[in-house]
Structures are given as structure tokens and as C-alpha cells.
mmJSON file of the N, C-alpha and C atoms, coordinates in Angstrom:
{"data_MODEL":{"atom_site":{
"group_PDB":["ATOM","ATOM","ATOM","ATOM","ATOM","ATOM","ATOM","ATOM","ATOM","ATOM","ATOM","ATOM","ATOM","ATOM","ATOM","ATOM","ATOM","ATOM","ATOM","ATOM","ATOM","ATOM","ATOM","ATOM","ATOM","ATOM","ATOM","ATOM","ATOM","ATOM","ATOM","ATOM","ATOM","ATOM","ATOM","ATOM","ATOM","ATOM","ATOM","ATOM","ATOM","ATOM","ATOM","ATOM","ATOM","ATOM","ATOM","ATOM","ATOM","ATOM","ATOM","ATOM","ATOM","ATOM","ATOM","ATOM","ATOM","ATOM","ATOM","ATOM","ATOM","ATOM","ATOM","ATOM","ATOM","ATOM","ATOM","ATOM","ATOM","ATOM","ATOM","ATOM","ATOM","ATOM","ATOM","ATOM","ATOM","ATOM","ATOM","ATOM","ATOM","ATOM","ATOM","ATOM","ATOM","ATOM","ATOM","ATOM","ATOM","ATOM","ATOM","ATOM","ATOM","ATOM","ATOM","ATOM","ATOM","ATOM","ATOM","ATOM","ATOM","ATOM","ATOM","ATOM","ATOM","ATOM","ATOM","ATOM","ATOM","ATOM","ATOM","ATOM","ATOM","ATOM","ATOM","ATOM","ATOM","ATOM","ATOM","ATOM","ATOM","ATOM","ATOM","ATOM","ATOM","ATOM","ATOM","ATOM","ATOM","ATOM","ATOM","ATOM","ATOM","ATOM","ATOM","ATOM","ATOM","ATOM","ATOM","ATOM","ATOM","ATOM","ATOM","ATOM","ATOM","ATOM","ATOM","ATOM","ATOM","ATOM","ATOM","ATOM","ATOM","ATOM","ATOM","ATOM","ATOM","ATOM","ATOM","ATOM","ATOM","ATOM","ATOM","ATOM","ATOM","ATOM","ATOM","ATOM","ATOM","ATOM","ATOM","ATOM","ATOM","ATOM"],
"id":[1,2,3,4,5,6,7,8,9,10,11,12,13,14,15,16,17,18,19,20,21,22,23,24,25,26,27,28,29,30,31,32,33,34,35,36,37,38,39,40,41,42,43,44,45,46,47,48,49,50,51,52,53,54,55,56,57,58,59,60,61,62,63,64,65,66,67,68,69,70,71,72,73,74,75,76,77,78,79,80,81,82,83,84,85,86,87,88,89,90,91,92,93,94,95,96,97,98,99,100,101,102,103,104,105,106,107,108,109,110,111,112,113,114,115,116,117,118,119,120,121,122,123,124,125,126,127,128,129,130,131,132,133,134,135,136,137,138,139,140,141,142,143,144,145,146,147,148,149,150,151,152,153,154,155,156,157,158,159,160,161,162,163,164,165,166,167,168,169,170,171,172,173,174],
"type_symbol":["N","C","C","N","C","C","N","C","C","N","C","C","N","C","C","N","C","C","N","C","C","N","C","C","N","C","C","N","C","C","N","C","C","N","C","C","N","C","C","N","C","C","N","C","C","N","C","C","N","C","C","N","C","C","N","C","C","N","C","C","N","C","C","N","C","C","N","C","C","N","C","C","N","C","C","N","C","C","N","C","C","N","C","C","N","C","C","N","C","C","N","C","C","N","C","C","N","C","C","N","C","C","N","C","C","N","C","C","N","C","C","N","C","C","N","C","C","N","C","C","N","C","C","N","C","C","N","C","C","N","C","C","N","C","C","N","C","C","N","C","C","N","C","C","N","C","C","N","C","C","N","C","C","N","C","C","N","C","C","N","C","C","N","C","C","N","C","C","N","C","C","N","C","C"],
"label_atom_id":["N","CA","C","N","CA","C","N","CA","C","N","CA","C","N","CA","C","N","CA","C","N","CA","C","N","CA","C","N","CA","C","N","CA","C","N","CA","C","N","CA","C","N","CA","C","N","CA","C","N","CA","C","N","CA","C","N","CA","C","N","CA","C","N","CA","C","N","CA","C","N","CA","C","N","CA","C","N","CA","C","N","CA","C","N","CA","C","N","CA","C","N","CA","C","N","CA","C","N","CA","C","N","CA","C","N","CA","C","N","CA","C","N","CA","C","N","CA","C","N","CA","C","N","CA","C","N","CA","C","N","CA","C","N","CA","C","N","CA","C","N","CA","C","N","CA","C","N","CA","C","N","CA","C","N","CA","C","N","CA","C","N","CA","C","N","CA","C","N","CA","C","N","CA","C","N","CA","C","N","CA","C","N","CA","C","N","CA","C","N","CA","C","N","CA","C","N","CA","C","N","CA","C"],
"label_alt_id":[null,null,null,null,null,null,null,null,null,null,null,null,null,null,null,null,null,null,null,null,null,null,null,null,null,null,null,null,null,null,null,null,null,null,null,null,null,null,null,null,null,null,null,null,null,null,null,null,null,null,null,null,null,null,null,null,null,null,null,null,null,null,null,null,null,null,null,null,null,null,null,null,null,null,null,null,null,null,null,null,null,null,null,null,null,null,null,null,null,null,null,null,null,null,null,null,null,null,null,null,null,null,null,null,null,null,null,null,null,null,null,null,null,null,null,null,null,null,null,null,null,null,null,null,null,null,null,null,null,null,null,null,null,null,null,null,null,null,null,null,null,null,null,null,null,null,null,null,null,null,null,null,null,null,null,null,null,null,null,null,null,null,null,null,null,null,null,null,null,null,null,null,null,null],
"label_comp_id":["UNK","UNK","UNK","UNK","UNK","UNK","UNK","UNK","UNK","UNK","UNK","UNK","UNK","UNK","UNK","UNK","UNK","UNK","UNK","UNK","UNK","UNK","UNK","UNK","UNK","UNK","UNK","UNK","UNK","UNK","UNK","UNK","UNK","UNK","UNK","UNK","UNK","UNK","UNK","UNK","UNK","UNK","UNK","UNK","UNK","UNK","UNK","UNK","UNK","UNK","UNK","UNK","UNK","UNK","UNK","UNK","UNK","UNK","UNK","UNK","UNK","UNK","UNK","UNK","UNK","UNK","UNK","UNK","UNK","UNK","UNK","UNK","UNK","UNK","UNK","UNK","UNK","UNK","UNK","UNK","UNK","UNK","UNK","UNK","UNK","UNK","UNK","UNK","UNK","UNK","UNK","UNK","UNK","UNK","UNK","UNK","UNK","UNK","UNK","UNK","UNK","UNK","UNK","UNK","UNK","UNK","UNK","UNK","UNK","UNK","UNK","UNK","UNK","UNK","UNK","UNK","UNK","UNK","UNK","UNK","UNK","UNK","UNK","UNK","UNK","UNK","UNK","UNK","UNK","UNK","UNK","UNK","UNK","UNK","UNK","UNK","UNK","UNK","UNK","UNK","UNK","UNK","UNK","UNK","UNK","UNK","UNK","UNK","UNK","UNK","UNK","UNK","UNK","UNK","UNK","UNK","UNK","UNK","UNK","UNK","UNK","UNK","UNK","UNK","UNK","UNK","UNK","UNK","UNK","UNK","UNK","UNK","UNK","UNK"],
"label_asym_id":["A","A","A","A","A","A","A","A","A","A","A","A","A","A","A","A","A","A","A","A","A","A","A","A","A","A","A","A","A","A","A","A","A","A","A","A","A","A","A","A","A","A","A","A","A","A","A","A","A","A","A","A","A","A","A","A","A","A","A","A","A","A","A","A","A","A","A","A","A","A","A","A","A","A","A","A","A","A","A","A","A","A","A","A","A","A","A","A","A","A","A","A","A","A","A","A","A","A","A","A","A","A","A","A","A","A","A","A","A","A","A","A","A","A","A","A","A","A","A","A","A","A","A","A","A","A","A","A","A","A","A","A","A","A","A","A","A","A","A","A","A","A","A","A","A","A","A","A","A","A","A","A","A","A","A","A","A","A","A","A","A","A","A","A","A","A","A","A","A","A","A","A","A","A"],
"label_entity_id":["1","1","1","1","1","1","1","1","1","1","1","1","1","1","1","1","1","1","1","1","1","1","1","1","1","1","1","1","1","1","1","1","1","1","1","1","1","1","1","1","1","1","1","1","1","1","1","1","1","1","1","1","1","1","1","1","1","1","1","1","1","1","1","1","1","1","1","1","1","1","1","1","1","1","1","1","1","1","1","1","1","1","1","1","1","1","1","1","1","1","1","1","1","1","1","1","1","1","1","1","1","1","1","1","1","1","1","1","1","1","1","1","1","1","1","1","1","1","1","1","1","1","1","1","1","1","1","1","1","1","1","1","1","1","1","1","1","1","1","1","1","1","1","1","1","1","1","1","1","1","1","1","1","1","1","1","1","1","1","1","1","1","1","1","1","1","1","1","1","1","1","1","1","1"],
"label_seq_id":[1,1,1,2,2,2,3,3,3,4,4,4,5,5,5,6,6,6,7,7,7,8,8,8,9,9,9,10,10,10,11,11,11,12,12,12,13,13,13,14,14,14,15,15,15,16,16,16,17,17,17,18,18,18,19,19,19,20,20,20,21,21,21,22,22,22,23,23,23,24,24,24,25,25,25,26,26,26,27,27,27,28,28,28,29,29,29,30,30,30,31,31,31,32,32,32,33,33,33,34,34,34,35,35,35,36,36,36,37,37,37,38,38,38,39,39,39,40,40,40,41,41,41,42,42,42,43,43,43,44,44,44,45,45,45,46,46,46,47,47,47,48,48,48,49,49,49,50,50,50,51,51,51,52,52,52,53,53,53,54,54,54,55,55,55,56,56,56,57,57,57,58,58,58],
"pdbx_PDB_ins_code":[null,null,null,null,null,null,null,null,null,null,null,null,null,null,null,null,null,null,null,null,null,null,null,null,null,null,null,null,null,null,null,null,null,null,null,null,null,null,null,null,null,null,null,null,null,null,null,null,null,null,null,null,null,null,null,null,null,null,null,null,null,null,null,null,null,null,null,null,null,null,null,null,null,null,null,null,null,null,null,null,null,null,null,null,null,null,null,null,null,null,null,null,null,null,null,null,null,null,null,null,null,null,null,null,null,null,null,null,null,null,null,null,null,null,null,null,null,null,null,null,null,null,null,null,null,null,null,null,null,null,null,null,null,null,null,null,null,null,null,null,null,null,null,null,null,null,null,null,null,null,null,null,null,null,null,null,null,null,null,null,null,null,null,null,null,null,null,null,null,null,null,null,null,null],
"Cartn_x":[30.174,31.415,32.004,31.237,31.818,32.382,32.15,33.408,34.432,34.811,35.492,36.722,37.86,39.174,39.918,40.405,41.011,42.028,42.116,43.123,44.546,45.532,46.696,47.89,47.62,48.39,48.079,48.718,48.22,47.569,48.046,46.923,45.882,46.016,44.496,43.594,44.071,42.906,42.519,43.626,43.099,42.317,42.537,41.701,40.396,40.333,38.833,38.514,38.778,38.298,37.396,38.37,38.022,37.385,36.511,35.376,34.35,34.203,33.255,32.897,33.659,33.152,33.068,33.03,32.892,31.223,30.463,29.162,28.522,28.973,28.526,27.287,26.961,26.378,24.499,24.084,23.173,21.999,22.904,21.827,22.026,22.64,22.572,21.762,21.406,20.189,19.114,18.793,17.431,16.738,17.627,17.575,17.113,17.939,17.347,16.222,15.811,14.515,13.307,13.88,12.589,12.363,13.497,12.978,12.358,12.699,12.014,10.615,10.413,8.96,8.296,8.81,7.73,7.722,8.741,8.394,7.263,7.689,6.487,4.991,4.879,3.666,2.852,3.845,3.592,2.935,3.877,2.885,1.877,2.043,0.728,-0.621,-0.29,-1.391,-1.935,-0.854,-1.058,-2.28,-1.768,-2.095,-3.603,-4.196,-5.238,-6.329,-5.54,-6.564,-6.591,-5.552,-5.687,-5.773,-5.292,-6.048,-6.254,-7.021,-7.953,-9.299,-9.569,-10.879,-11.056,-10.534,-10.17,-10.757,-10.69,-10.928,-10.297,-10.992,-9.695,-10.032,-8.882,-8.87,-9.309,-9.974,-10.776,-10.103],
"Cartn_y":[-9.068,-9.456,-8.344,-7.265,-6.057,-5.298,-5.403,-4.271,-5.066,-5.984,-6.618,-6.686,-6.943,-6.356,-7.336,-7.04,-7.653,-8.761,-9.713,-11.343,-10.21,-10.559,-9.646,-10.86,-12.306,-13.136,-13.912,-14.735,-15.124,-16.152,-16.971,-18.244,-17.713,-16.693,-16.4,-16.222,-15.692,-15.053,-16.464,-17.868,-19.116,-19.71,-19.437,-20.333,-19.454,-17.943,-17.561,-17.959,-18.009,-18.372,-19.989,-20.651,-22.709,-21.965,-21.371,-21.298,-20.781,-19.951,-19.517,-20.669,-21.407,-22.757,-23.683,-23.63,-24.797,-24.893,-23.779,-23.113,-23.943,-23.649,-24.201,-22.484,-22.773,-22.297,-22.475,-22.083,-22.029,-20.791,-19.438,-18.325,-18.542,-19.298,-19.381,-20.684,-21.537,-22.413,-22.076,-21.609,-20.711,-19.99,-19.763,-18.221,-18.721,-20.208,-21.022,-21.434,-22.554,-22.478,-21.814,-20.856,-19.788,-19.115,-19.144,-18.469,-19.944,-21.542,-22.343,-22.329,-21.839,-22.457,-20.986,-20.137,-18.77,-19.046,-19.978,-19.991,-21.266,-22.539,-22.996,-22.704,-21.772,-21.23,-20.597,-19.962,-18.93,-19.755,-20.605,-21.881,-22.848,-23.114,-23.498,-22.62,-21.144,-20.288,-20.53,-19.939,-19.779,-21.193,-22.42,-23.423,-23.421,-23.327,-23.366,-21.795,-20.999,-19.851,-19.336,-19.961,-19.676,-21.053,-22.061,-23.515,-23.865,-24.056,-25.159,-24.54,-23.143,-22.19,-22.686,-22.592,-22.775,-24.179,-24.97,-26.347,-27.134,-28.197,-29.643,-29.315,-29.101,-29.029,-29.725,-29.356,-30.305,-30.344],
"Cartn_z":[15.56,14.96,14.1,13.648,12.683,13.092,15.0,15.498,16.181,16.32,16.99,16.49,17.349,16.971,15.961,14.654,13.836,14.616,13.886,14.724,14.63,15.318,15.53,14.757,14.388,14.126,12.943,11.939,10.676,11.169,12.493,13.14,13.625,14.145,14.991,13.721,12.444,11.87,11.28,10.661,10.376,11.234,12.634,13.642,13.422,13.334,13.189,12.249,10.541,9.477,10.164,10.424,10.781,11.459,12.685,13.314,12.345,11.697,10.949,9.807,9.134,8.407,8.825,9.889,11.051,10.748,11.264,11.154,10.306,8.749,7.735,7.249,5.627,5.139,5.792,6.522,7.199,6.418,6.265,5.678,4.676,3.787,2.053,1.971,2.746,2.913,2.782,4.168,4.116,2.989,2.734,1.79,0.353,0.211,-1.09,-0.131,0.649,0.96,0.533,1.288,0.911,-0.398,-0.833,-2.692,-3.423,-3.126,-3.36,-3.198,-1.87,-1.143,-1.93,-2.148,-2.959,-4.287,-5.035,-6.337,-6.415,-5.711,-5.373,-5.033,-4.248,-3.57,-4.971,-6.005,-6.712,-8.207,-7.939,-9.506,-9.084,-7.921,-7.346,-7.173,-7.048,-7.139,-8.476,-9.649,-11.021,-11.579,-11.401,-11.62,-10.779,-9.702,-9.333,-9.685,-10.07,-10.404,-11.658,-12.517,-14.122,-14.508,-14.488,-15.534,-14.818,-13.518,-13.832,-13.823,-13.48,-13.813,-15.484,-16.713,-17.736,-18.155,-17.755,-17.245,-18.236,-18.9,-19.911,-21.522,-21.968,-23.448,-24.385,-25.183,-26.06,-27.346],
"occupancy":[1.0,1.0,1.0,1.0,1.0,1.0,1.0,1.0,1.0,1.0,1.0,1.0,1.0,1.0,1.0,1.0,1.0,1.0,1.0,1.0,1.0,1.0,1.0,1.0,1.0,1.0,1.0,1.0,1.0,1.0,1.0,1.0,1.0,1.0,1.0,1.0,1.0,1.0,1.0,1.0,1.0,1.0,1.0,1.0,1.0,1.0,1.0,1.0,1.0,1.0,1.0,1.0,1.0,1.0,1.0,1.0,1.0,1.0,1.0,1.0,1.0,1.0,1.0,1.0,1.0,1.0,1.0,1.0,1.0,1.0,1.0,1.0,1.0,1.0,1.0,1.0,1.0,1.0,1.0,1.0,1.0,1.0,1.0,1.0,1.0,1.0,1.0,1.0,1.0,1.0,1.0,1.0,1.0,1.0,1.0,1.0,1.0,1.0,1.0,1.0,1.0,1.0,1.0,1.0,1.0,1.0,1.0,1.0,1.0,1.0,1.0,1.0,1.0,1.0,1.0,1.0,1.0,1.0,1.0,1.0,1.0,1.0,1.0,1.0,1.0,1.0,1.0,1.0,1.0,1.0,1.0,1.0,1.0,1.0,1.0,1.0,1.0,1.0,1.0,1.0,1.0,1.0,1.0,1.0,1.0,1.0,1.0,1.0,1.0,1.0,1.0,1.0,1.0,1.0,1.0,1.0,1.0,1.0,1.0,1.0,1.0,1.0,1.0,1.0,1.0,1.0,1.0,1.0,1.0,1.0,1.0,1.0,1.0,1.0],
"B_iso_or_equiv":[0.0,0.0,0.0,0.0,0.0,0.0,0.0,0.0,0.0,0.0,0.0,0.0,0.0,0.0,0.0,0.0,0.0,0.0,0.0,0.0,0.0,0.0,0.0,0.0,0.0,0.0,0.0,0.0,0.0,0.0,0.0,0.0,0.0,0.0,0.0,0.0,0.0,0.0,0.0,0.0,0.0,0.0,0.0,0.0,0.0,0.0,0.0,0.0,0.0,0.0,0.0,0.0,0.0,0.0,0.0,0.0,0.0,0.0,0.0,0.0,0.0,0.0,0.0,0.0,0.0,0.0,0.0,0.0,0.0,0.0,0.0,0.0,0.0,0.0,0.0,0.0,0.0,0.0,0.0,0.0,0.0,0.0,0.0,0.0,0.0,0.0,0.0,0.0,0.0,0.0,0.0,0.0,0.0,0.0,0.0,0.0,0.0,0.0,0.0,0.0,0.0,0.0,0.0,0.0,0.0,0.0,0.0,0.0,0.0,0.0,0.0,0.0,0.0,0.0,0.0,0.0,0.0,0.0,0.0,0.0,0.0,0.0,0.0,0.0,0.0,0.0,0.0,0.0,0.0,0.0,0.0,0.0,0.0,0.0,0.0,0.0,0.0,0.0,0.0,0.0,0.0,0.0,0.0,0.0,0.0,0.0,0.0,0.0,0.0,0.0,0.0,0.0,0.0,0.0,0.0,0.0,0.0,0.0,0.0,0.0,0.0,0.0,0.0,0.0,0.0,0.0,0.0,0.0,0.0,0.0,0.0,0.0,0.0,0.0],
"pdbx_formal_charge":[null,null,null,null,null,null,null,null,null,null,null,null,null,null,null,null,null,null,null,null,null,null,null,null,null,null,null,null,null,null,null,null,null,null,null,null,null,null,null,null,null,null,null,null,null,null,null,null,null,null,null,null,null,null,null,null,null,null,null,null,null,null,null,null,null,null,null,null,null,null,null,null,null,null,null,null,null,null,null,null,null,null,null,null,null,null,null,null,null,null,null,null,null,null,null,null,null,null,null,null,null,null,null,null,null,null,null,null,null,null,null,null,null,null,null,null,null,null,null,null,null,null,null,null,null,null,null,null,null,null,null,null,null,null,null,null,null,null,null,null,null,null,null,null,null,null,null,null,null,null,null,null,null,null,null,null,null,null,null,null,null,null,null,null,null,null,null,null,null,null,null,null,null,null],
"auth_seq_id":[1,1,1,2,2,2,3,3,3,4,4,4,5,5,5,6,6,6,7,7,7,8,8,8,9,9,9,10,10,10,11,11,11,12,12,12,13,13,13,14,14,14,15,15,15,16,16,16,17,17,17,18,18,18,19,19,19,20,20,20,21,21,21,22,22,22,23,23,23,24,24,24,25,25,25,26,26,26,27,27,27,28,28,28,29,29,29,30,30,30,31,31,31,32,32,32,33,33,33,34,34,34,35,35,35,36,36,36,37,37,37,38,38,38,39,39,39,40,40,40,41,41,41,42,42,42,43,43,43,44,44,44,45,45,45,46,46,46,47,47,47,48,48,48,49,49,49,50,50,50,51,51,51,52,52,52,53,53,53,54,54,54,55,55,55,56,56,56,57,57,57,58,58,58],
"auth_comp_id":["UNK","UNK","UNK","UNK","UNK","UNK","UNK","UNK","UNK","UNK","UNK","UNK","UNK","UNK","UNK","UNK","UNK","UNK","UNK","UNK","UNK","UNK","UNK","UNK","UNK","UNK","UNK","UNK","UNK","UNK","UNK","UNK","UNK","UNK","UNK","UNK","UNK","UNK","UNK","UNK","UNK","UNK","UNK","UNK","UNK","UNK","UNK","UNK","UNK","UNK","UNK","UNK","UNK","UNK","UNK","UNK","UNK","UNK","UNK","UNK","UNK","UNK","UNK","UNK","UNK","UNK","UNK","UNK","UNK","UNK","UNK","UNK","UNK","UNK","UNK","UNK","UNK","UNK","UNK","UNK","UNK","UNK","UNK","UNK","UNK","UNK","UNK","UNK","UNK","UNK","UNK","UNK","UNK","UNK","UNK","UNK","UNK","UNK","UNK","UNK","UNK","UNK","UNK","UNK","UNK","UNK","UNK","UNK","UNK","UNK","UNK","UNK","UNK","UNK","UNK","UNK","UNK","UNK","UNK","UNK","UNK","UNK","UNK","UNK","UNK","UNK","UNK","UNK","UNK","UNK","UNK","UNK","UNK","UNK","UNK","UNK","UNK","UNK","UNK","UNK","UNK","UNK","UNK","UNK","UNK","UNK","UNK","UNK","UNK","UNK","UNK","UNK","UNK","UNK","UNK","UNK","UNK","UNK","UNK","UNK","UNK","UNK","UNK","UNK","UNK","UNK","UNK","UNK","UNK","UNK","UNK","UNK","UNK","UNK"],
"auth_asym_id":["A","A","A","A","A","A","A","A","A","A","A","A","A","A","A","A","A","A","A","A","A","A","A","A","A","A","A","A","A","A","A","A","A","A","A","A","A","A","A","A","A","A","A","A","A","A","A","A","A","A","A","A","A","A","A","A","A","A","A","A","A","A","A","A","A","A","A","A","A","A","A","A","A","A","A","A","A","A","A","A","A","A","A","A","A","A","A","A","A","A","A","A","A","A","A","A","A","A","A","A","A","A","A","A","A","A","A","A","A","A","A","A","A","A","A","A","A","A","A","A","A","A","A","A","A","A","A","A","A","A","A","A","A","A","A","A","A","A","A","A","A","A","A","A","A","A","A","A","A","A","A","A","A","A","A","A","A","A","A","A","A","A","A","A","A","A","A","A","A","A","A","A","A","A"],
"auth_atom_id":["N","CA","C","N","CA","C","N","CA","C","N","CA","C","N","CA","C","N","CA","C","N","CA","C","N","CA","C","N","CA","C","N","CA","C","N","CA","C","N","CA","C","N","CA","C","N","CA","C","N","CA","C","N","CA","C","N","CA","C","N","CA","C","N","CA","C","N","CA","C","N","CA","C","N","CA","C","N","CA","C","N","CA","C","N","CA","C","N","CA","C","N","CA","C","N","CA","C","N","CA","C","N","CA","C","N","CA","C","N","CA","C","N","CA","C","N","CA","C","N","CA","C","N","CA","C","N","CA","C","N","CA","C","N","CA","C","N","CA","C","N","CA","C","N","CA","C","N","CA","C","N","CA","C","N","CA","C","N","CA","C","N","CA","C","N","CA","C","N","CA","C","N","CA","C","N","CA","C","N","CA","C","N","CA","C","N","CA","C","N","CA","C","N","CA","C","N","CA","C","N","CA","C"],
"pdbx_PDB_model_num":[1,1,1,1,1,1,1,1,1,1,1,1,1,1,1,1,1,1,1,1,1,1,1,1,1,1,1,1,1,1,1,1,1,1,1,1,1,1,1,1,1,1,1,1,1,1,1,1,1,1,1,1,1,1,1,1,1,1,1,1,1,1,1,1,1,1,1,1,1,1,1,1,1,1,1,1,1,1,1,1,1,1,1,1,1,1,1,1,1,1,1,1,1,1,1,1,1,1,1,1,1,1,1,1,1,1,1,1,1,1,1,1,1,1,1,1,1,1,1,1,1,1,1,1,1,1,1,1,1,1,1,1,1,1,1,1,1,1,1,1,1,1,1,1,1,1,1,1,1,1,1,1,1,1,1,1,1,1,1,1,1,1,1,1,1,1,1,1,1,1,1,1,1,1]
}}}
């Protein structure tokens, strides 16, 4: 799509815009996904290899 020839008309370039949000936000999903599932992954490590080695507070 980065070389492809600019819309030549103010509709063509609205009808491309309405196709591209048509799509929907798909890589800004993911993208939270996955910084979720690593901050997850990452306090779940913390939590099993620093307190509970440590064990229950007295």
C-alpha cells in the first residue's frame, strides 16, 4: 500500500479511508494483548520466585 498511486479524487480517497476503518483496529489490539500477556507473565514470575520463596509473614 506505500507505493501505490495516491486516490486522484476527494471520493476515491473517502472511499479508501471507509475501507481501511472498515478493517477496524486489529494491530493496536494485538499489540495491547501482548504488552498485557508480558506484564502478566512478568508479575507472575516476580510473585512465584521472590514471595513465595520468602514464604508468610509473621
Amino acid at each position: 500500500m506505500f507505493n501505490s498511486d495516491p486516490p486522484t479524487s476527494p471520493a476515491t480517497a473517502d472511499q479508501a479511508v471507509e475501507e481501511v476503518v472498515a478493517q477496524g483496529p486489529s494491530g493496536a489490539i494485538a499489540l495491547a494483548g501482548i504488552a498485557t500477556a508480558c506484564v502478566v507473565a512478568i508479575w507472575l514470575a516476580f510473585y512465584l520466585f521472590v514471595f513465595l520463596p520468602r514464604g508468610a509473614l509473621q
